[in-house]
N, C-alpha and C positions, 0 to 999 in steps of 0.2 A: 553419519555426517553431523557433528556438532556446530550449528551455525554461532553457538556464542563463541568458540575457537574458532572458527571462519574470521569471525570481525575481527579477532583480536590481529590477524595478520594485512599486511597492505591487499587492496583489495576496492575495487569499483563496484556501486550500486545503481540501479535504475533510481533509486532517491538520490543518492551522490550526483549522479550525472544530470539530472534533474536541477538539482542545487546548482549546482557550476554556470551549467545554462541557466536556469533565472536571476544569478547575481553571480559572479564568481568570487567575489568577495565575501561573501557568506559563506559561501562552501570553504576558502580559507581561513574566515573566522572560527566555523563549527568542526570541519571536518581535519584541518591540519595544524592550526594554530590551539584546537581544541579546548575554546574558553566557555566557559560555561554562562549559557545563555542567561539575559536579565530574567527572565520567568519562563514558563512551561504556560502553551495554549493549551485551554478547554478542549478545543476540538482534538487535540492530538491526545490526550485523555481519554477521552469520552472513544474516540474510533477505537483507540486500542481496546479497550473495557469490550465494544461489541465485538471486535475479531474474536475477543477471545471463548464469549459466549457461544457465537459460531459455533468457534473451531469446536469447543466442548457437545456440542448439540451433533455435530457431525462425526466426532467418535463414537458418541451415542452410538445412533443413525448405523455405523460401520460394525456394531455387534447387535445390530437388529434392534436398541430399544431408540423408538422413538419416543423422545420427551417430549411434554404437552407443554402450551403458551404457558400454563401458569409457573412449570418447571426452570422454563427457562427466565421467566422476569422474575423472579424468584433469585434465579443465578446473577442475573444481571445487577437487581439491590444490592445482594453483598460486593461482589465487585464494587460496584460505583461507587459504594461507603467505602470498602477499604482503599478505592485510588485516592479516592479525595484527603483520606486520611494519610497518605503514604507521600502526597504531592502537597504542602501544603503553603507552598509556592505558583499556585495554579493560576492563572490571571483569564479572570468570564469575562467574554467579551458580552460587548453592548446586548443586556436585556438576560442574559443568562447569567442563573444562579446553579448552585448544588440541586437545587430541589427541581429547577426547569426542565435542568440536562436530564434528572433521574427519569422524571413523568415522561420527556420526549422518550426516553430510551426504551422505558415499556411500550411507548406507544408504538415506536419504530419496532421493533420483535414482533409484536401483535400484527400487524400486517404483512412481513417476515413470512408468520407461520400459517398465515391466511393464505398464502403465496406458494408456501413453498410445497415444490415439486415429491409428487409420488413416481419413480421411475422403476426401469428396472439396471439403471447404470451402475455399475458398480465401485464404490469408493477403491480407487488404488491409495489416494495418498491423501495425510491434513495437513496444511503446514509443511509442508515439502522444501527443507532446502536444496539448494541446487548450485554449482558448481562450472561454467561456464569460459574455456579459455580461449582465446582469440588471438591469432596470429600477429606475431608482430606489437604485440602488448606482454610485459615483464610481470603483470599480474591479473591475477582471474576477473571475472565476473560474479559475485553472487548475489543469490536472493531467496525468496521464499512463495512456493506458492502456497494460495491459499487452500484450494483444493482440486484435486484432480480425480475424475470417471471416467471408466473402461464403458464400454455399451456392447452390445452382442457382436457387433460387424466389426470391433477391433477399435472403432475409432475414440479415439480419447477426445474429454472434454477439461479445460482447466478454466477455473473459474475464481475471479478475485474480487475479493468484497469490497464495496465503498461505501463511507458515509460522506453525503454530500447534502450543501444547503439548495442544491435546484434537480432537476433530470438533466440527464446528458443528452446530448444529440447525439444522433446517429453516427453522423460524418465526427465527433468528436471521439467517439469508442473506434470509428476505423483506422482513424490516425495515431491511437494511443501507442507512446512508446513504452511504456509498462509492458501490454500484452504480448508487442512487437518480439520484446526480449525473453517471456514466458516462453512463444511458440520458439522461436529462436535457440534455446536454451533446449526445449525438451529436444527437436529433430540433432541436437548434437549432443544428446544425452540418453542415446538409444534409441528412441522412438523417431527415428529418420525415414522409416517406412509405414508411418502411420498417418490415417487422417488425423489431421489435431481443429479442436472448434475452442473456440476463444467467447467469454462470455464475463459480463460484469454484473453481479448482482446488487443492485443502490439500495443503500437504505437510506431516503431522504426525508432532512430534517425540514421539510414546509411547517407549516402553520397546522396542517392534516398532515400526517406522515406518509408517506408512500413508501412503496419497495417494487422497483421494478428490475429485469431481466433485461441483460440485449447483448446480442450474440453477434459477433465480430469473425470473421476470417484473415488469414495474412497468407505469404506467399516467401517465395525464394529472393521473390524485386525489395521484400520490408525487410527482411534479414538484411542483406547487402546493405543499405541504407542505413537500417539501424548499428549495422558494423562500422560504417563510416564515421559516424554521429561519435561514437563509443571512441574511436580510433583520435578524431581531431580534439574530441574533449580531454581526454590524457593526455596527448600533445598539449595542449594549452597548460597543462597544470604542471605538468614539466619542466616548459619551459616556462612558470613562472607569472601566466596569463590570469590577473586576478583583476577584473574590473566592478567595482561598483553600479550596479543596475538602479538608481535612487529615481529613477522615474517608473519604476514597476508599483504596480497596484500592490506587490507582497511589501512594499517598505512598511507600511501603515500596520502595527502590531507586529513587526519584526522583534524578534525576542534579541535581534544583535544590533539594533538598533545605535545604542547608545558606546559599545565601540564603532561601528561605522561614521560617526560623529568625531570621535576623536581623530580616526583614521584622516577624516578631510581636514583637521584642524593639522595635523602635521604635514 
């Protein structure tokens, strides 16, 4: 399953759906009218750069070698110089440079590998795309997970990485509709007679970096819910439902900014 030929055809994302609900104007600017943003954030940079050390850390990991911290911020350097070089349209926001984001990103790995788990679960998958169809919708669902483990009793673990400026609460990881759609996705992608556990691993950008774990369960009552969610938001885009949200905290360093300007001048 080629997820770069996934995108290319019509197709809903927990980011898409995500978009729509915080501005749906946005998601018409980005996603249909498909104009290319005034600049590329830092932070959207800088996450992908660590997914990807991740993921490479966890292929490792999946033929037995475990790479050591220096192996991996080692990996991380060349990434970050080659995104930078590759973006050079990148716009830091207040207080971050090339050289801040680099330091934080060592730093953030370094507690990472301080952190991370000795198990004996077993890697099924990295990077997982996935595939997802839902009654009564003329086009799929997809996405990707980040990683997914087997453990001896059968039950799978799927786990997706965040880089965030704070810790998450509790009750904010229960609610998440990201995961909602992971467990949702796997129990109709085989694994419908499996325990499935839901977990986020933060690497957060503090002042001190941290990396914490927190493990989430969902249920048959989130599925339903998040089908609903999925079901009324595609209705809205169908029929045409494109409202401007200009009193969200996301307007401020909105990369669509400045057509949303024009939008209200006409």
């Amino acid at each position: 399953m080629d997820i770069v030929e996934l995108r290319k055809q019509p197709h809903l994302s927990v980011s898409s759906i995500n978009s729509y609900i915080d501005c749906s104007l946005m998601y018409k600017f980005s996603r249909i009218d498909k104009l290319k943003p005034d600049f590329l954030s830092d932070n959207l940079i800088f996450g992908s750069c660590l997914h990807r050390i991740l993921a490479e850390f966890n292929q490792e990991k999946m033929m037995g070698n475990i790479l050591s911290s220096e192996d991996i911020e080692d990996m991380f350097k060349t990434d970050w110089e080659k995104s930078a070089k590759d973006n050079p349209d990148i716009q830091y926001s207040t207080s971050n440079t090339y050289r801040t984001l680099l330091n934080q990103g060592v730093k953030m790995l370094q507690e990472f590998m301080k952190r991370v788990p000795e198990n004996d679960a077993t890697i099924v998958a990295i990077e997982e795309p996935f595939v997802m169809h839902i009654e009564g919708l003329d086009i799929p669902l997809i996405g990707i997970m980040d990683l997914v483990e087997e453990h001896d009793d059968g039950s799978l673990t799927i786990t997706d990485y965040k880089t965030s400026k704070r810790s998450m609460a509790i009750s904010e990881v229960d609610s998440n509709f990201q995961l909602t759609v992971y467990y949702t996705a796997a129990k109709a992608n085989g694994y419908a007679n499996r325990d499935i556990n839901l977990k986020f691993d933060c690497l957060i950008k503090t002042q001190k970096p941290k990396f914490e774990q927190i493990y989430t369960e969902r249920s048959s009552d989130h599925s339903a819910k998040a089908i609903k969610k999925i079901k009324l938001v595609w209705d809205g885009i169908q029929k045409g439902v494109f409202i401007p949200n200009d009193t969200s905290w996301r307007c401020h360093g909105c990369s669509y900014k400045s057509y949303c300007d024009k939008w209200f001048q006409h």
